[in-house]
DRENPA-3360 file (N, C-alpha, C; in nm, 2 decimals, always signed):
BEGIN
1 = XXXXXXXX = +15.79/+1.11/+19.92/+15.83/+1.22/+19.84/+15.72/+1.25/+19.73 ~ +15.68/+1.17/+19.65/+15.56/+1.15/+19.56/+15.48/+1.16/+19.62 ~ +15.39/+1.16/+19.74/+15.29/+1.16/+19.81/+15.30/+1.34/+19.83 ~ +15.39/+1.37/+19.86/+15.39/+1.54/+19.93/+15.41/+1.64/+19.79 ~ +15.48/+1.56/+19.65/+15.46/+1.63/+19.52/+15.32/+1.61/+19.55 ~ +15.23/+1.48/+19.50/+15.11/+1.53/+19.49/+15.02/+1.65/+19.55 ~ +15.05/+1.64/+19.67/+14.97/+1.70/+19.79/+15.03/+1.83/+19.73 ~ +15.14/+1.92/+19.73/+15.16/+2.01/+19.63/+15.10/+2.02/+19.53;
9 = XXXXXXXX = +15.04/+1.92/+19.43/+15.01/+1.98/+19.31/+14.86/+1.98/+19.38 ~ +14.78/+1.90/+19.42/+14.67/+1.96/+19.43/+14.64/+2.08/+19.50 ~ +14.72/+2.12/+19.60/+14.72/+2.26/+19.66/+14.69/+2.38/+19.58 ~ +14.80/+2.33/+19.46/+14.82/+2.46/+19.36/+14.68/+2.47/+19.27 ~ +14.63/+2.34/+19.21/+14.48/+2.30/+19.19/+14.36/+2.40/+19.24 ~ +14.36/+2.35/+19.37/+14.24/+2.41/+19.47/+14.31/+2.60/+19.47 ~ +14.37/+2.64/+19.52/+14.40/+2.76/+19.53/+14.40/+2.83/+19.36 ~ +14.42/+2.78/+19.25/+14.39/+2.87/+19.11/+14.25/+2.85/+19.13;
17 = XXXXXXXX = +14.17/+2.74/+19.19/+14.01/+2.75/+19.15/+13.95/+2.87/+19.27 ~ +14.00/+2.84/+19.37/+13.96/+2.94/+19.47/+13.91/+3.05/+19.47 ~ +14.06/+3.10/+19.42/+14.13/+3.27/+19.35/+14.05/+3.33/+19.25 ~ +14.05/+3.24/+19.16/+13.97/+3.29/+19.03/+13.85/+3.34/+19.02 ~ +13.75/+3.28/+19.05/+13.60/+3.30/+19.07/+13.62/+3.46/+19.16 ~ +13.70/+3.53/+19.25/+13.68/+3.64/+19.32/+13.76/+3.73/+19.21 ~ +13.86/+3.71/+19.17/+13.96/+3.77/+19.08/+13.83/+3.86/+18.98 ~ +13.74/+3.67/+18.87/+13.68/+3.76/+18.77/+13.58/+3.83/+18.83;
25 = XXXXXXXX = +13.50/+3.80/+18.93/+13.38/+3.92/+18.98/+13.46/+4.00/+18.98 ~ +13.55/+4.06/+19.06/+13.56/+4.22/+19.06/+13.61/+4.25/+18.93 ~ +13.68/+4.21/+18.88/+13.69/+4.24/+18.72/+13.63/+4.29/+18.62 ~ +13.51/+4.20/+18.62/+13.37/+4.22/+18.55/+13.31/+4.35/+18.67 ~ +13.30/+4.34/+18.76/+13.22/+4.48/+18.80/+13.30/+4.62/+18.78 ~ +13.45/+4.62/+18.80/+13.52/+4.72/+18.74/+13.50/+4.73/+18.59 ~ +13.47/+4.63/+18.54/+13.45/+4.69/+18.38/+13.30/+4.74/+18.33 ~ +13.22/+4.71/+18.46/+13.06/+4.73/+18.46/+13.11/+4.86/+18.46;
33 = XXXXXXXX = +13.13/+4.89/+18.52/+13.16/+5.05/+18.59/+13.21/+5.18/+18.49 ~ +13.32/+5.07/+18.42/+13.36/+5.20/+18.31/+13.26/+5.17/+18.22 ~ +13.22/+5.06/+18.20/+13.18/+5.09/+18.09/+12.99/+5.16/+18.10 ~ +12.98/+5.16/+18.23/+12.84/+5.21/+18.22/+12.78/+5.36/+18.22 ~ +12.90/+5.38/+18.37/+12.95/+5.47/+18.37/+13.09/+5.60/+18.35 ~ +13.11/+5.55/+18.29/+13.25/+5.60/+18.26/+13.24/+5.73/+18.17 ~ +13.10/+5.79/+18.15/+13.05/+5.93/+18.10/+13.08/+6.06/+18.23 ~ +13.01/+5.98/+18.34/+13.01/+6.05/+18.48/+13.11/+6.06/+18.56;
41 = XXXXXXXX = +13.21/+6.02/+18.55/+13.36/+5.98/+18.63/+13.43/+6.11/+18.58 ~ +13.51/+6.11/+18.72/+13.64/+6.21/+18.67/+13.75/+6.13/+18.62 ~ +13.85/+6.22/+18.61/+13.94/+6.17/+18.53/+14.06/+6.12/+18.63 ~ +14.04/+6.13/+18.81/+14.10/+6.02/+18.87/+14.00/+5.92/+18.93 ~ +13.90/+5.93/+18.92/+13.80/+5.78/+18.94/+13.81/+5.69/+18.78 ~ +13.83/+5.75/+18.67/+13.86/+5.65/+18.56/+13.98/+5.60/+18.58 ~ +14.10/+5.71/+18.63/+14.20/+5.63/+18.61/+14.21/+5.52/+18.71 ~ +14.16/+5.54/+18.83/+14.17/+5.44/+18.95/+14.08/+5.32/+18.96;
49 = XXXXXXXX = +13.95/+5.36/+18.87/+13.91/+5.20/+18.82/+14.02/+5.14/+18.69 ~ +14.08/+5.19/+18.57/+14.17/+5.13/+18.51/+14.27/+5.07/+18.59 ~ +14.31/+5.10/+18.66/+14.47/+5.03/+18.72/+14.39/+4.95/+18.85 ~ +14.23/+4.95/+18.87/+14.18/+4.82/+18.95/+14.17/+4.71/+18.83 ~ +14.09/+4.75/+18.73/+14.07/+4.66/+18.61/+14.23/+4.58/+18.58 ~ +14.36/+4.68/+18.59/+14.50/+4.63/+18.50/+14.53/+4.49/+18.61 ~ +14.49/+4.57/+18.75/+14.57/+4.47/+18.83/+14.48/+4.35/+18.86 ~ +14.39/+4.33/+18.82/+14.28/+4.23/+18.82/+14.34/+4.16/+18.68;
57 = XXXXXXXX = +14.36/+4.18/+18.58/+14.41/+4.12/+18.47/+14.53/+4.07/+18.49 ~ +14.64/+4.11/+18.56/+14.81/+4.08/+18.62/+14.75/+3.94/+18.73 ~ +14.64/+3.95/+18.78/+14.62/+3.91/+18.87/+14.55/+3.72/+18.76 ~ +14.50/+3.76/+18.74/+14.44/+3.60/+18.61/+14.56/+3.61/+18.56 ~ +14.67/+3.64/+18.48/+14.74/+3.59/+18.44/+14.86/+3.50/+18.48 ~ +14.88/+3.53/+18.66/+14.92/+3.49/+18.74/+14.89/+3.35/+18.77 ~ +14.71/+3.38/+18.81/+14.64/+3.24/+18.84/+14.70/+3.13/+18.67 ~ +14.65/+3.20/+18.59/+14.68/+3.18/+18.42/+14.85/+3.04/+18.48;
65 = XXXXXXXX = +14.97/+3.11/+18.49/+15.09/+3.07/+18.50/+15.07/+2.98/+18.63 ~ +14.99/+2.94/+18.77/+15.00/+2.92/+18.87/+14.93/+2.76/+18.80 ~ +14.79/+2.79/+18.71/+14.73/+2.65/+18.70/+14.82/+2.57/+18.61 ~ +14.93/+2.63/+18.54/+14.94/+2.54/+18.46/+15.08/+2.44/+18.52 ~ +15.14/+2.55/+18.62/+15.26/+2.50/+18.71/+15.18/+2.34/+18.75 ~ +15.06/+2.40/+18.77/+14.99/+2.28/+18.87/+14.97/+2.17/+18.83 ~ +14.96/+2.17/+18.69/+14.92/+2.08/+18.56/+15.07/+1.99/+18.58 ~ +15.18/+2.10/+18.52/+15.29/+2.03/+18.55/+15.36/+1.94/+18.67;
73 = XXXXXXXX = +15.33/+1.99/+18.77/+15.38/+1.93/+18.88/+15.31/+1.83/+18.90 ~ +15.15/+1.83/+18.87/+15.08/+1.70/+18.88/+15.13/+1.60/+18.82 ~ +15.19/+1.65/+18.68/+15.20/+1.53/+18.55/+15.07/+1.50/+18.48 ~ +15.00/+1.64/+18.51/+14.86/+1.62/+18.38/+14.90/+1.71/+18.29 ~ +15.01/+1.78/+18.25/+15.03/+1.91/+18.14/+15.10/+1.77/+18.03 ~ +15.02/+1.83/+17.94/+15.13/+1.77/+17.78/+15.22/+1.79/+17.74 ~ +15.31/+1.74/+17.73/+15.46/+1.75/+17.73/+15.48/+1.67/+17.55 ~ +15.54/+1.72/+17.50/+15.51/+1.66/+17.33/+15.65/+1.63/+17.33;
81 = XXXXXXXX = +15.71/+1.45/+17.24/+15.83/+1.42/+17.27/+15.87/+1.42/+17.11 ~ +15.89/+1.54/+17.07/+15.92/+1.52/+16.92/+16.08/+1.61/+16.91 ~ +16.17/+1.55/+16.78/+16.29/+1.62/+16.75/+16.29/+1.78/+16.72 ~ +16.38/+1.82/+16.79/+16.36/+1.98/+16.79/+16.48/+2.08/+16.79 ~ +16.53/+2.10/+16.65/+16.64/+2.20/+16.59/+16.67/+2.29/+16.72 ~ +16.77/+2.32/+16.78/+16.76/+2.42/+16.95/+16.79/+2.54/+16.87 ~ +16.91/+2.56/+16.81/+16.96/+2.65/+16.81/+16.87/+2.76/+16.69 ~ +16.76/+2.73/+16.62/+16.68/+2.78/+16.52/+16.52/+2.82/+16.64;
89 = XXXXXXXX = +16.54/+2.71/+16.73/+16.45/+2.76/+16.84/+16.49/+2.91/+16.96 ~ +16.61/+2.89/+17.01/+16.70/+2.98/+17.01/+16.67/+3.13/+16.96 ~ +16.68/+3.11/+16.82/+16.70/+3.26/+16.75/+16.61/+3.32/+16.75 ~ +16.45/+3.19/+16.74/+16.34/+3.29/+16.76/+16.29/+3.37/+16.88 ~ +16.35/+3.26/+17.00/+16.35/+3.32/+17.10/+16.41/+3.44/+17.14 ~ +16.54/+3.47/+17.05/+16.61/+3.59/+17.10/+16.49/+3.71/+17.03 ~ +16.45/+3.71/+16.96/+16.37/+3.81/+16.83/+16.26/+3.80/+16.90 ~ +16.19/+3.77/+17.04/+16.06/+3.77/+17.03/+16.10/+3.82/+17.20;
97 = XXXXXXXX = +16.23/+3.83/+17.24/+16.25/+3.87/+17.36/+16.27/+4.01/+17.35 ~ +16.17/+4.12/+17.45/+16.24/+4.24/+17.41/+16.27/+4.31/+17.56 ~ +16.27/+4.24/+17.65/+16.32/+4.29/+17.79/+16.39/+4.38/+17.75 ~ +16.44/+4.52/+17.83/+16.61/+4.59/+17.86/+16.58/+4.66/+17.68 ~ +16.49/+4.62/+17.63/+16.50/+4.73/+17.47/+16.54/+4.88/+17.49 ~ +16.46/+4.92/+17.61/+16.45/+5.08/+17.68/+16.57/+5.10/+17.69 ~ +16.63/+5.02/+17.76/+16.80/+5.05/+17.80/+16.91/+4.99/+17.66 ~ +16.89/+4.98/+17.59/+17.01/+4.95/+17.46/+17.05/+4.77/+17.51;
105 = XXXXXXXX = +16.99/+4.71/+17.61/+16.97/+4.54/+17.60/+17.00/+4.49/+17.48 ~ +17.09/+4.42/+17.39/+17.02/+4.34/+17.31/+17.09/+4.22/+17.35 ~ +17.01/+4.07/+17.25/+17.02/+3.96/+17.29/+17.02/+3.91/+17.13 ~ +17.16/+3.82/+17.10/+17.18/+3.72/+16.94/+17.21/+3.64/+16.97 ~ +17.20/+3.51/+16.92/+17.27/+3.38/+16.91/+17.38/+3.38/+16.85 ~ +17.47/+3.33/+16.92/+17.66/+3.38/+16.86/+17.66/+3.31/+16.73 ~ +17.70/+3.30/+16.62/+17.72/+3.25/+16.55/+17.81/+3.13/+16.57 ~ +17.76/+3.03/+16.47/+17.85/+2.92/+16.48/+17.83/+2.84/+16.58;
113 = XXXXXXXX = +17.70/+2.82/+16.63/+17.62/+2.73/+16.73/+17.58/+2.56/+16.67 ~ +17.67/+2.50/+16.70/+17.61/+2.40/+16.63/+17.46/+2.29/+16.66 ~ +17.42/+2.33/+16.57/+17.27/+2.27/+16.51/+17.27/+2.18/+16.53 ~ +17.24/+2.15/+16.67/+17.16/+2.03/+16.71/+17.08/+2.00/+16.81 ~ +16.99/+1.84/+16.79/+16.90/+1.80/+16.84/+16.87/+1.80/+16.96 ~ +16.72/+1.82/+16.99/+16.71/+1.76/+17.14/+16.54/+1.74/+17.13 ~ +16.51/+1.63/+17.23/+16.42/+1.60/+17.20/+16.29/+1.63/+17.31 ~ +16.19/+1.68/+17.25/+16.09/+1.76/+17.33/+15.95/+1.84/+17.30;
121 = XXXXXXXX = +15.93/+1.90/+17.37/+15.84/+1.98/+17.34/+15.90/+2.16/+17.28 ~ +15.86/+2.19/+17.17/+15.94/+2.29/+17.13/+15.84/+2.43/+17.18 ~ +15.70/+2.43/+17.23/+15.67/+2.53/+17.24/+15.73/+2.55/+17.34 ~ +15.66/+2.46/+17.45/+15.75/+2.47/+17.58/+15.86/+2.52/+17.62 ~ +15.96/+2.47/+17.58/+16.10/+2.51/+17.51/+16.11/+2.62/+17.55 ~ +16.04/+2.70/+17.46/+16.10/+2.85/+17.38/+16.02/+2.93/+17.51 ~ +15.88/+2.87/+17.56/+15.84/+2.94/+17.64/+15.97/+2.98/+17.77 ~ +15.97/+2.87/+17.81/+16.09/+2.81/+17.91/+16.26/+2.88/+17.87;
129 = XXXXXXXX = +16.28/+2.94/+17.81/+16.43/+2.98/+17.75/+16.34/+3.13/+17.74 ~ +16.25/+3.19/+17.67/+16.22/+3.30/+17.67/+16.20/+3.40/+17.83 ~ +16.17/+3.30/+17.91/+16.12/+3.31/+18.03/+16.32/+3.37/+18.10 ~ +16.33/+3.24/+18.07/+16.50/+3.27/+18.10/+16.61/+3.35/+18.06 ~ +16.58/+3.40/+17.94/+16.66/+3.53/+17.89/+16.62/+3.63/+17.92 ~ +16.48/+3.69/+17.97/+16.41/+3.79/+18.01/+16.47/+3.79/+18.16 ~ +16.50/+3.68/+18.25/+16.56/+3.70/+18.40/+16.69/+3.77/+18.36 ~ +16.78/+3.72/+18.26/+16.89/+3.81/+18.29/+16.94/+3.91/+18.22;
137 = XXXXXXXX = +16.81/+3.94/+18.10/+16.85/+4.09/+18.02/+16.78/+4.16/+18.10 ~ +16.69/+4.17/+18.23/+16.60/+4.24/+18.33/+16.70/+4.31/+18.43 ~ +16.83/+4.23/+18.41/+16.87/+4.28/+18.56/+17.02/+4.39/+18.51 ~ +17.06/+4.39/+18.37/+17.14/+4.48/+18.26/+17.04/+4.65/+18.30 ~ +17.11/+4.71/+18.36/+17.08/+4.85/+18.39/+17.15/+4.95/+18.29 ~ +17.25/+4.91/+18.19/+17.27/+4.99/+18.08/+17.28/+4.91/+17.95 ~ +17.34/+5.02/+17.85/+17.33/+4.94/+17.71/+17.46/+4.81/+17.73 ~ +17.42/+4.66/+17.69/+17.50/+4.55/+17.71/+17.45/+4.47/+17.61;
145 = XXXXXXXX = +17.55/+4.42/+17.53/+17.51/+4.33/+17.45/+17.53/+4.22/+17.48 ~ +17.43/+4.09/+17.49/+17.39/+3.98/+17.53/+17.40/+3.89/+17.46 ~ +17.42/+3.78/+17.46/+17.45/+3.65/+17.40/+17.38/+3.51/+17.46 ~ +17.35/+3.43/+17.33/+17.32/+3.27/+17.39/+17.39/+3.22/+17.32 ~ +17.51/+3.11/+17.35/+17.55/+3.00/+17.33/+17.56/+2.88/+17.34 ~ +17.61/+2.81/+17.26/+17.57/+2.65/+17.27/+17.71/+2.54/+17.23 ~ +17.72/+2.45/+17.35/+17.81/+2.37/+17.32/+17.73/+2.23/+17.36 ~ +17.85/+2.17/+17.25/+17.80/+2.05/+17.31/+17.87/+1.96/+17.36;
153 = XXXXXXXX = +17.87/+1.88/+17.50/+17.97/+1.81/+17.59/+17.94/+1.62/+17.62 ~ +18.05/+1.56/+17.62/+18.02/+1.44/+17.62/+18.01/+1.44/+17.74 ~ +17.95/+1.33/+17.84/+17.94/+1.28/+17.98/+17.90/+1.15/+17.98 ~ +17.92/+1.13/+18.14/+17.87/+0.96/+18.14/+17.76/+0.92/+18.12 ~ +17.66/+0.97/+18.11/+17.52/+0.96/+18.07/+17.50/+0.99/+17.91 ~ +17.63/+1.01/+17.86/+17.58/+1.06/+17.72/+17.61/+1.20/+17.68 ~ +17.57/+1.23/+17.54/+17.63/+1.38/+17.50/+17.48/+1.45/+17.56 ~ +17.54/+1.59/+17.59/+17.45/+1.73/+17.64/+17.46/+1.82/+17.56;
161 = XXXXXXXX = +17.38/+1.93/+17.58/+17.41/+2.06/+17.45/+17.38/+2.13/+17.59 ~ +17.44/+2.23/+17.61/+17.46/+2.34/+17.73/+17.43/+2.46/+17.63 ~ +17.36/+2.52/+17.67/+17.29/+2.66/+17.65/+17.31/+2.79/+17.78 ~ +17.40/+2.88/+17.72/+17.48/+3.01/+17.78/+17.38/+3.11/+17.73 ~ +17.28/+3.22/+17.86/+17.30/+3.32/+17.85/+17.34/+3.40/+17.90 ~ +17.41/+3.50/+17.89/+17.50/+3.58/+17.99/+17.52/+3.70/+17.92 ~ +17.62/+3.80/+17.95/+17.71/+3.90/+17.86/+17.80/+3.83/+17.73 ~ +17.75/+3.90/+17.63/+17.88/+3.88/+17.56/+18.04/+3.84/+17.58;
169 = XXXXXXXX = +18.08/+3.93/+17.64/+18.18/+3.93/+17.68/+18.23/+3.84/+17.80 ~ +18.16/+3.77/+17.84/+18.16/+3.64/+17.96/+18.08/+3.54/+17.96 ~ +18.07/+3.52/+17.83/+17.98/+3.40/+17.81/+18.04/+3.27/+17.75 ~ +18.20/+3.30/+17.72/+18.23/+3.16/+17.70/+18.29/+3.14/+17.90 ~ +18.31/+3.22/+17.97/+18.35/+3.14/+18.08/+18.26/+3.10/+18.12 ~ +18.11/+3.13/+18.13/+18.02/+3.09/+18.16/+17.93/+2.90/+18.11 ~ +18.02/+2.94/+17.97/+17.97/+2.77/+17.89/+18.08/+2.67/+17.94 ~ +18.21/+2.73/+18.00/+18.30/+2.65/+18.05/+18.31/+2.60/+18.19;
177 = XXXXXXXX = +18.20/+2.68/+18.25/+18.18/+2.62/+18.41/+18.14/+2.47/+18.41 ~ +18.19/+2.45/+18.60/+18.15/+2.35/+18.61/+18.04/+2.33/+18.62 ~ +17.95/+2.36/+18.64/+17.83/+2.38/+18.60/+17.75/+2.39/+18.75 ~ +17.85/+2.45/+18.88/+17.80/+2.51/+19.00/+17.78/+2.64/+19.04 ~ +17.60/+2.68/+19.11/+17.55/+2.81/+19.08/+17.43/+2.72/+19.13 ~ +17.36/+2.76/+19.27/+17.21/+2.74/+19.22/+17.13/+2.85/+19.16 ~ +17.02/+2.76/+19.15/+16.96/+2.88/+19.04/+16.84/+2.89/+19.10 ~ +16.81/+3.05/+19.13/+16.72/+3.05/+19.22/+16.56/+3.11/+19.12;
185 = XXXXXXXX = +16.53/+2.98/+19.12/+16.35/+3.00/+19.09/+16.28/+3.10/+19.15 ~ +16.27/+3.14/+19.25/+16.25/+3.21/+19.31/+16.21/+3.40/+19.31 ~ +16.32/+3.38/+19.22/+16.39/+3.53/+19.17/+16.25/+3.63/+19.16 ~ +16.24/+3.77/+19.18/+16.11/+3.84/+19.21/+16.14/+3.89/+19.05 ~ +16.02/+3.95/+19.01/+15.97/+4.02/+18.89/+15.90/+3.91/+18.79 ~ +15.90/+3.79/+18.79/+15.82/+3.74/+18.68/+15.72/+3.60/+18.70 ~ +15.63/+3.66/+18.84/+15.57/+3.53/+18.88/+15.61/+3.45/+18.92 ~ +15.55/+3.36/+18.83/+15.55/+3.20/+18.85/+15.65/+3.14/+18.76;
193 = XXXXXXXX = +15.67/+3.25/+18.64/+15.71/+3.18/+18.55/+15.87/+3.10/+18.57 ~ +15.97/+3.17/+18.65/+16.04/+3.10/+18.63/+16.07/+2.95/+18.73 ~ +15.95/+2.93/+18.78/+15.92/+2.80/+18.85/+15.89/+2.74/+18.77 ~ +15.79/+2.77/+18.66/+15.77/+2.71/+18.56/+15.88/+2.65/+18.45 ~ +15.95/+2.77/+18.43/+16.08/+2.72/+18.32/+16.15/+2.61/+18.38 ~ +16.18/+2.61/+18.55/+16.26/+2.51/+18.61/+16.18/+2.43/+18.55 ~ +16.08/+2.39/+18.61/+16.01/+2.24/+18.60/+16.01/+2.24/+18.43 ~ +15.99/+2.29/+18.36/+15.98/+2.24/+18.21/+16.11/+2.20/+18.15;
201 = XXXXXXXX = +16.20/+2.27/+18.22/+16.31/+2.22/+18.22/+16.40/+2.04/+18.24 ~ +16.30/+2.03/+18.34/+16.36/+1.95/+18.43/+16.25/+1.81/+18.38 ~ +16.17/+1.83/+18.27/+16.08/+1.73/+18.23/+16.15/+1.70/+18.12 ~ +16.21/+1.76/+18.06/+16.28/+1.70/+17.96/+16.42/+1.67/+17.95 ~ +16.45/+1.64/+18.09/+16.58/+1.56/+18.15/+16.71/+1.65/+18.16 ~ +16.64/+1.80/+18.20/+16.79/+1.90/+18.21/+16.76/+1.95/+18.32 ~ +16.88/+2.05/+18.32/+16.91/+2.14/+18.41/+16.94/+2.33/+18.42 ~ +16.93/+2.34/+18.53/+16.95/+2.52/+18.52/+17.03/+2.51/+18.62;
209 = XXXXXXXX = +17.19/+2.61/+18.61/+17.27/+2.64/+18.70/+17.23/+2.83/+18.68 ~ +17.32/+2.87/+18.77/+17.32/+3.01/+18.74/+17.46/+3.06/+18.84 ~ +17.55/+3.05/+18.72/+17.68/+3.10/+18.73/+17.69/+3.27/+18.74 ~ +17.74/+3.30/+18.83/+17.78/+3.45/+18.84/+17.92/+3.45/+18.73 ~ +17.83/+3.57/+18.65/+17.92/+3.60/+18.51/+18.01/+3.76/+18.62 ~ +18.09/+3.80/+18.46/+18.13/+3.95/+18.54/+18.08/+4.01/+18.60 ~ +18.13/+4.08/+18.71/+18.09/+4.17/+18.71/+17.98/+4.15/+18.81 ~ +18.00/+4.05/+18.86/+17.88/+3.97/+18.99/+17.76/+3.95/+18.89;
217 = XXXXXXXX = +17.74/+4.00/+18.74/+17.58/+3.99/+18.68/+17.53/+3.82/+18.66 ~ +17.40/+3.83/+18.70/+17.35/+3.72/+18.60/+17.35/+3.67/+18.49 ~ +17.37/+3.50/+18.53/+17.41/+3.44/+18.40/+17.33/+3.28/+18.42 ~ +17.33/+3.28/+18.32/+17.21/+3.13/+18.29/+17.26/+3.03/+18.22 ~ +17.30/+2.90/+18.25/+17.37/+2.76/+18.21/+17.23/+2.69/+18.22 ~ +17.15/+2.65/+18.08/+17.07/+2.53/+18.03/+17.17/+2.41/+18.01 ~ +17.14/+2.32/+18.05/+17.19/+2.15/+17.96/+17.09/+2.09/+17.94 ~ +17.07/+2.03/+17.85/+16.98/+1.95/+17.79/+17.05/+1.82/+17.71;
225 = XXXXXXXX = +17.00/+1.73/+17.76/+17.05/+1.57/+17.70/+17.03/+1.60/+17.52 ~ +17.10/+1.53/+17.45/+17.10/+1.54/+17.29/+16.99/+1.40/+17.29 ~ +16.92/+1.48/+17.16/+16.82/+1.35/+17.10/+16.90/+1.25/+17.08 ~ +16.86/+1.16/+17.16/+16.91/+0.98/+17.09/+16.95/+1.02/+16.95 ~ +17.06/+0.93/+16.88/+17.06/+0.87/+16.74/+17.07/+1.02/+16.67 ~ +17.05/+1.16/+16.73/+17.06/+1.25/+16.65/+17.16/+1.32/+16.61 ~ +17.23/+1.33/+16.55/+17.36/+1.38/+16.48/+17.33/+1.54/+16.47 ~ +17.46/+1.61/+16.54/+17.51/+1.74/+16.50/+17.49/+1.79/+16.34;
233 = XX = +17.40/+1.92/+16.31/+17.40/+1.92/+16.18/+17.53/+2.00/+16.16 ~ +17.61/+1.99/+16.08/+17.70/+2.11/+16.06/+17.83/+2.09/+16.15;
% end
């Protein structure tokens, strides 16, 4: 099993190095182009070198999310193990997520989340949770107001803090699941990244379910082990 992760992670290795080198040449010659010529162009040869240029950029930032998956899966990405407030991580994450804004989307941390630890990398984190609120305020087709909540559960392994995003209105059934749903990584519209959130997830000893909330919509169950020795603030 370790032998065929590896053989995966270098795969992903060799194919970002591959890709890239063709990616930036045409890139750089598309931008030779406007910028040399871009007096002489009409106004659908600018626009159809611009949207070669956009998709060559979509296209690196892809490779961008693909090398770093690769980092990860190898076990050469830095993973930082320090104490990390969730629920203050949480709020920035809701304020910095603006999916579904066009459509009256919004997304708050319910009040009365209690404040506590887990231990980890906090950029990561937020990357990883931002990544994951954007899957299911993407798929909200009208105005809905969205919610993340947070409990925290004893188990035989020790206490967890479960992180709910879902609808408002179905997001405590969703923190009360059993916590069956797989969760499909997979899901189209945002790269790599949410293979990414799995795995960053899953480095700092949690999990992703994905419970069907009302209404058949998507809904997102985080658990994350509680910092050792760290006490609930509040």
């Amino acid at each position: 099993m370790t032998e065929n992760h590896d053989r995966s992670a270098r795969f992903l290795s060799l194919a970002v190095h591959e890709f890239r080198t063709p990616v930036s040449v045409v890139s750089g010659y598309l931008r030779m182009l406007l910028r040399h010529f871009g007096d002489s162009l009409t106004d659908q040869q600018r626009t159809l070198l611009e949207l070669g240029e956009k998709s060559c950029g979509t296209l690196a930032a892809l490779l961008g999310e693909l090398s770093e998956l690769a980092q990860v899966e190898g076990g050469q990405a830095t993973i930082r193990h320090e104490l990390v407030r969730l629920v203050p991580l949480l709020a920035d994450v809701a304020k910095d997520v603006h999916e579904g804004e066009d459509r009256g989307v919004t997304l708050s941390v319910r009040p009365g989340a209690p404040d506590v630890q887990v231990l980890g990398d906090p950029a990561r984190l937020a990357v990883a949770f931002g990544t994951l609120a954007s899957a299911v305020l993407r798929e909200r087709a009208d105005a809905t107001p969205m919610e993340v909540a947070c409990r925290i559960e004893e188990t035989g392994d020790g206490r967890v803090v479960k992180t709910a995003i879902a609808d408002a209105a179905a997001i405590d059934g969703v923190l009360a699941t059993d916590e069956e749903g797989a969760f499909d990584e997979f899901r189209g519209g945002l790269g790599f990244r949410l293979i990414l959130a799995s795995r960053v997830v899953s480095a700092h000893g949690g999990r992703i379910v994905s419970p069907v909330a009302a209404r058949g919509r998507l809904a997102i169950l985080v658990s994350l082990p509680v910092a050792p020795d760290a006490e609930s603030i509040g």
